[in-house]
C-alpha positions in Angstrom: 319.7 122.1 -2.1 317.5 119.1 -1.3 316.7 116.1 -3.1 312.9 118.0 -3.4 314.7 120.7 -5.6 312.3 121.1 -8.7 309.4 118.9 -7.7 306.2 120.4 -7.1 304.1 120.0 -4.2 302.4 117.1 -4.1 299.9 116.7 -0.5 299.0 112.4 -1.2 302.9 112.2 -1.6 303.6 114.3 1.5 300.9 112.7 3.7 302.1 109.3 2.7 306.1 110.0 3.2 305.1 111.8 6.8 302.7 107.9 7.7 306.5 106.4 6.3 308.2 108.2 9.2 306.0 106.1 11.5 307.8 102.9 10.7 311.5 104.0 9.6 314.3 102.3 11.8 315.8 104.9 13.7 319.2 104.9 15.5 319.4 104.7 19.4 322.4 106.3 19.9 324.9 107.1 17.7 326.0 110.8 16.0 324.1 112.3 13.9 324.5 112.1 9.9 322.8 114.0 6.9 322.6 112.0 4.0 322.6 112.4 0.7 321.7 111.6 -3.0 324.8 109.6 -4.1 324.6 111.2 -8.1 324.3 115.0 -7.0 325.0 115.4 -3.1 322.0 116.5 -2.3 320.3 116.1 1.2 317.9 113.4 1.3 317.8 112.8 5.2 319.2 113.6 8.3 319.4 111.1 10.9 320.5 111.1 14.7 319.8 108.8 18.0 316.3 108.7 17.8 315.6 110.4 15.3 315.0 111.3 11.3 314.7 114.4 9.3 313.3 114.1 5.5 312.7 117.2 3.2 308.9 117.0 1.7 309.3 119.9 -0.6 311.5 122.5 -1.6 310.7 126.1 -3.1 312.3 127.4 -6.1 315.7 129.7 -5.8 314.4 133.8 -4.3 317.4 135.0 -6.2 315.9 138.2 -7.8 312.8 138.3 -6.4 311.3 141.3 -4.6 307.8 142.4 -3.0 305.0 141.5 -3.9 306.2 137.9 -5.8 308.7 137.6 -2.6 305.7 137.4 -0.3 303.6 135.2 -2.5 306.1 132.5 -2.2 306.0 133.0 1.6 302.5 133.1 1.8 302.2 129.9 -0.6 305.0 127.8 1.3 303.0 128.5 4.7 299.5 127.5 3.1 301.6 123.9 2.2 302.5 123.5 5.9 299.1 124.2 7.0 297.3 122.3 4.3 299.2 119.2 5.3 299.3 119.9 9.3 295.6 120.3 8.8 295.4 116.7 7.2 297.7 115.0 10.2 295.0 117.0 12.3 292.3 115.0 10.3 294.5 111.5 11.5 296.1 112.5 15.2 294.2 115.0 16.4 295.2 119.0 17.5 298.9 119.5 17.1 301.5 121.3 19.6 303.5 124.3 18.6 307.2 124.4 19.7 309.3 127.4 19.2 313.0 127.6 17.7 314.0 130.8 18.6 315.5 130.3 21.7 317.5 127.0 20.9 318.5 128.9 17.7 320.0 131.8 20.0 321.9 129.8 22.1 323.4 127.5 19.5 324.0 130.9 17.7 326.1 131.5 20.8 328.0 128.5 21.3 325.6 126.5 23.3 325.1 123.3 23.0 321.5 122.0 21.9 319.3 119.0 21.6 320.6 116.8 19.0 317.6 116.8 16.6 317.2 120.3 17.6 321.3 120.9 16.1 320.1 118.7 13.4 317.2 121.0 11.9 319.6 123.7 12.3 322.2 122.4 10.0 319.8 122.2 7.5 319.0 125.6 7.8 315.3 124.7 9.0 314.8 127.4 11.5 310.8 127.4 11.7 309.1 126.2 14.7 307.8 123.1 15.1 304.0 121.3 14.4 304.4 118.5 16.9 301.8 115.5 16.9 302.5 112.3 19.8 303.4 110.7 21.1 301.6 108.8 18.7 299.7 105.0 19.6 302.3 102.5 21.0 305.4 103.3 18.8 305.3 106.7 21.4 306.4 108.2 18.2 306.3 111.9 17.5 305.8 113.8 14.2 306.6 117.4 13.2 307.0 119.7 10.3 308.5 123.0 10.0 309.4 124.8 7.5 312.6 127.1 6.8 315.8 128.5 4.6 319.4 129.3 4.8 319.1 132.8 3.9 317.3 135.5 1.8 317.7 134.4 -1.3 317.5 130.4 -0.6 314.4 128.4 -1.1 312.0 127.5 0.9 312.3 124.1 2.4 309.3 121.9 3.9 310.5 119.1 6.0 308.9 116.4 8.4 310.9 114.4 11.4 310.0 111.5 13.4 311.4 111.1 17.0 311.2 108.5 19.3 311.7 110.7 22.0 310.3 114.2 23.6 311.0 117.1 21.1 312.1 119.8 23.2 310.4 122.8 23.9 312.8 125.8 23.6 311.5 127.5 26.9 312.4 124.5 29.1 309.1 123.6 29.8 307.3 120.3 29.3 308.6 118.7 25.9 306.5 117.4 23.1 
């Protein structure tokens, strides 16, 4: 669960945490740490060497749900990743798309992985990456995915900010 957990969508309030990312302090080095909401535990941020995850939104439980109500969660979850990559579009211009899949197979295996890249994966955000940047001087990037732990999970909508390359999972030219 995320600190998001019961809190609709809300596009001015993701817009304006995602513009927040742009000015966080973020570690240089260091290991990486999720944090979370001292009262209940649950995650508020992940942060690394150069780097910061946040949750923006977070779907209700798919316990019990089948076909078609299973795919009109799916289907509404990816129109809130688009509807706001569309509005960073608006501010930075086209966006980059970086696959997960083959990082995810070879941490699956053992391998080790990009930090921020291990990060997204402990949080069980397995989508691929909307990358904007490196953004005016702070060289900055920006990226949303969106993922879950399993089946019956929510939905979770995240952003991160790096100060570095975000890796593409191919080994060719980073974000």
């Amino acid at each position: 669960m995320t600190s998001r957990a019961g809190q609709s969508f809300d596009l001015g309030r993701a817009l304006s945490e995602v513009g927040e990312l742009l000015t966080v302090p973020l570690p240089p080095t260091g290991p990486t740490e999720a944090l979370g909401d001292p009262a209940t535990g649950e995650w508020t941020a992940t942060q690394g060497p150069g780097f910061r995850v946040v949750p923006l939104w977070e779907g209700d439980p798919m316990t019990g749900v089948y076909a078609p109500e299973w795919s009109d969660a799916e289907e509404a979850a990816e129109a809130r990743l688009r509807s706001l990559a569309e509005e960073l579009g608006h501010r930075w211009g086209p966006h980059t798309e970086v696959p997960l899949h083959g990082p995810l197979l070879r941490w699956q295996g053992g391998s080790a992985v990009d930090p921020l890249v291990e990060a997204l994966f402990r949080q069980d955000l397995y989508g691929d990456l909307v990358v904007w940047g490196p953004l005016g001087t702070t060289g900055r990037r920006i990226a949303l995915t969106l993922g879950r732990s399993d089946g019956d999970q929510p939905l979770v909508l995240a952003a991160l900010v790096s100060d570095r390359a975000v890796a593409a999972s191919d080994g060719s030219s980073p974000s």
